[in-house]
C-alpha positions in Angstrom: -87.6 -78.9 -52.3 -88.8 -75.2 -51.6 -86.9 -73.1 -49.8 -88.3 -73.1 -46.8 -88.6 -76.8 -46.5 -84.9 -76.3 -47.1 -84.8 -74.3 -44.3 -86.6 -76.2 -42.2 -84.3 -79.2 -42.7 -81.2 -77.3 -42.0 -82.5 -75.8 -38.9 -83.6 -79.1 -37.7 -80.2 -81.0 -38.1 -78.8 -77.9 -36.2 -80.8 -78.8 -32.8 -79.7 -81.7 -30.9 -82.0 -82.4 -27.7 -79.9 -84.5 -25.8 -81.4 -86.2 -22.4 -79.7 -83.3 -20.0 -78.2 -80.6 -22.6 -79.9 -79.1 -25.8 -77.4 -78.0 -28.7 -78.1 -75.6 -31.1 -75.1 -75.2 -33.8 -75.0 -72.4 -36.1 -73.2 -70.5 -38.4 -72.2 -67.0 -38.0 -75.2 -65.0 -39.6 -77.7 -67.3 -37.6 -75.9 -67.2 -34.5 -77.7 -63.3 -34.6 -81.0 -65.0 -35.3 -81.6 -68.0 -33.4 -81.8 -68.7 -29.6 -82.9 -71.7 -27.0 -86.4 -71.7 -25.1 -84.4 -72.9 -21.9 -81.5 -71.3 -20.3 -78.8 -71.6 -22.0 -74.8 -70.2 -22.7 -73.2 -69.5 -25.6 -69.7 -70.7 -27.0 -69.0 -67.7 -30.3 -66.0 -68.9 -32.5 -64.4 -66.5 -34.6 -61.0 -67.1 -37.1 -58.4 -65.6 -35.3 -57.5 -62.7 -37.7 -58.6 -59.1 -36.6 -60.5 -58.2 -39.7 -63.6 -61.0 -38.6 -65.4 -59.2 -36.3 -67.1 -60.8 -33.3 -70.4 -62.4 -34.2 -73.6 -60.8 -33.1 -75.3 -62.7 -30.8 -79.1 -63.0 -30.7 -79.7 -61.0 -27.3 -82.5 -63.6 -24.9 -83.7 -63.6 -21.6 -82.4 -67.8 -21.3 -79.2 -66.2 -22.4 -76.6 -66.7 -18.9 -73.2 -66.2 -20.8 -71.0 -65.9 -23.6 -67.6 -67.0 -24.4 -65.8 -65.6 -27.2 -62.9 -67.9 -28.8 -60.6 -67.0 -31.7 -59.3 -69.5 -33.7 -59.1 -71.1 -37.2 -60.1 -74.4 -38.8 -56.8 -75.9 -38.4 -56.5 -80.1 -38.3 -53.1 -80.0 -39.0 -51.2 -77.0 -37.9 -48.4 -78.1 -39.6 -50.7 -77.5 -42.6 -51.5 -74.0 -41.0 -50.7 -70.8 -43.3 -48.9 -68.0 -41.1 -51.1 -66.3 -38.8 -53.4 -68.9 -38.4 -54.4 -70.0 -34.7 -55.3 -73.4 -34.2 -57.3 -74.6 -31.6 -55.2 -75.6 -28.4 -55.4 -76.8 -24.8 -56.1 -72.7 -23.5 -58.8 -73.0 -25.7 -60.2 -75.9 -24.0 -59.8 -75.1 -20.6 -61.8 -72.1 -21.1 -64.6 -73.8 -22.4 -64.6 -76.5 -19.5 -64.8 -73.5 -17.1 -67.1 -71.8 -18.9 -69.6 -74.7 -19.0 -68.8 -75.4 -15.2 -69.4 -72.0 -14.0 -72.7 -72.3 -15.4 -73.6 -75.6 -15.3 -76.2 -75.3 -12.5 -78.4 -72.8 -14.6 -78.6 -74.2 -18.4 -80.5 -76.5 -20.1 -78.5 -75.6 -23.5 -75.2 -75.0 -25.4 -75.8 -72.9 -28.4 -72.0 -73.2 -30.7 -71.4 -71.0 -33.4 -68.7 -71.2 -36.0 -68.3 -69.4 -39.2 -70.2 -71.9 -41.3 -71.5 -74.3 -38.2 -69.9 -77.4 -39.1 -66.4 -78.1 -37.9 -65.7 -76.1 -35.0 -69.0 -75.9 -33.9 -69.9 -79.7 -34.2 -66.6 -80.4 -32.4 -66.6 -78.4 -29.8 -70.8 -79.6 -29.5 -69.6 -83.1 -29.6 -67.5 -83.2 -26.9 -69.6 -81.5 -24.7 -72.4 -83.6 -25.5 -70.5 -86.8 -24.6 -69.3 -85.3 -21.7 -72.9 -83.7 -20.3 -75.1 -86.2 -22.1 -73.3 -89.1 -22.6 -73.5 -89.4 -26.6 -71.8 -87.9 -29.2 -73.2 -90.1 -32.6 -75.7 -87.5 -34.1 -72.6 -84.5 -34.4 -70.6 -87.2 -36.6 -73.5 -88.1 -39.2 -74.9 -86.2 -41.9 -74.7 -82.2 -42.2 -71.8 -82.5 -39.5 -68.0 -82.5 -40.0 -66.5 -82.5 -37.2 -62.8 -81.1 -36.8 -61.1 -84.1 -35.1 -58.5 -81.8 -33.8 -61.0 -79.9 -31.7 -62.9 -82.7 -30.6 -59.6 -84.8 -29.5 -58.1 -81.8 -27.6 -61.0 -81.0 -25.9 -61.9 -84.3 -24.7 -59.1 -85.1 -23.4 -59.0 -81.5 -21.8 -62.1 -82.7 -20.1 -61.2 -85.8 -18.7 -58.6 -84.2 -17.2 -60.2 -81.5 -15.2 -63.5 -83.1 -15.2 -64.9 -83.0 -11.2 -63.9 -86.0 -9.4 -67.1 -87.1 -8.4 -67.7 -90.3 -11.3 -70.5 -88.7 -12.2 -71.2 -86.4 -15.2 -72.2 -83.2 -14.7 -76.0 -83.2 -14.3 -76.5 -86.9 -14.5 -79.7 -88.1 -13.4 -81.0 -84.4 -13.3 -81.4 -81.3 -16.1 -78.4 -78.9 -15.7 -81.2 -76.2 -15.0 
């Protein structure tokens, strides 16, 4: 396979065009590269030690926010070496207000982790179940997943998810 077939196959497992929500997950060095054609917000994860820097963003006109999160690729944090922040209900709750606060003007998500596939997919996941409905296509092929992410924030989500029964943009785009 060339390289840029290569490329293009990566790049295409990182777009997920759900029915309401597009998802783009990437890795750090893309995330300073690579934006969304419709509005859309973005959700920067960075480890939680002060010598990462925050990732550069790729600036856009669709662009309507970013939320900066620091924390590591714990499952276990238990397992965790000192220092090290796993991902926790805080953590959550800001992305659920985040999303809400702009859920009337995007179309997209774009998630970025260091290497786009834990945090990212996680995070992506739940949000995708939650504003789309279906979660499958972030738990098969170039996607791993970290299951502590995804468990705290969807439970984080059914809990302060709006009363209505509904999910947020169903039956209509988010735009």
């Amino acid at each position: 396979m060339t390289s840029e077939a290569h490329l293009q196959g990566y790049q295409s497992r990182q777009v997920y065009h759900g029915p309401i929500v597009q998802f783009l997950i990437l890795d750090h060095r893309l995330a300073a590269t690579r934006t969304l054609s419709v509005p859309y917000v973005v959700i920067s994860i960075t480890e939680s030690h002060d010598s990462f820097p925050d990732a550069v963003i790729a600036p856009s006109a669709m662009q309507r926010g970013i939320l900066r999160l620091r924390f590591d690729d714990i499952d276990d944090p238990e397992d965790a070496l000192d220092g090290c922040q796993p991902f926790v209900e805080h953590h959550a709750r800001q992305i659920v207000r985040f999303v809400l606060s702009h859920r009337h003007e995007i179309g997209g998500i774009v998630v970025h982790c260091h290497a786009g596939v834990s945090r990212s997919a996680a995070v992506a996941a739940a949000l995708s179940e939650w504003l789309n409905g279906e979660e499958a296509d972030f738990f098969e092929n170039y996607f791993l997943p970290n299951p502590r992410v995804h468990d705290i924030l969807s439970r984080t989500i059914a809990i302060m998810e709006p009363d209505s029964g509904e999910r947020i943009g169903e039956g209509k785009p988010l735009r």
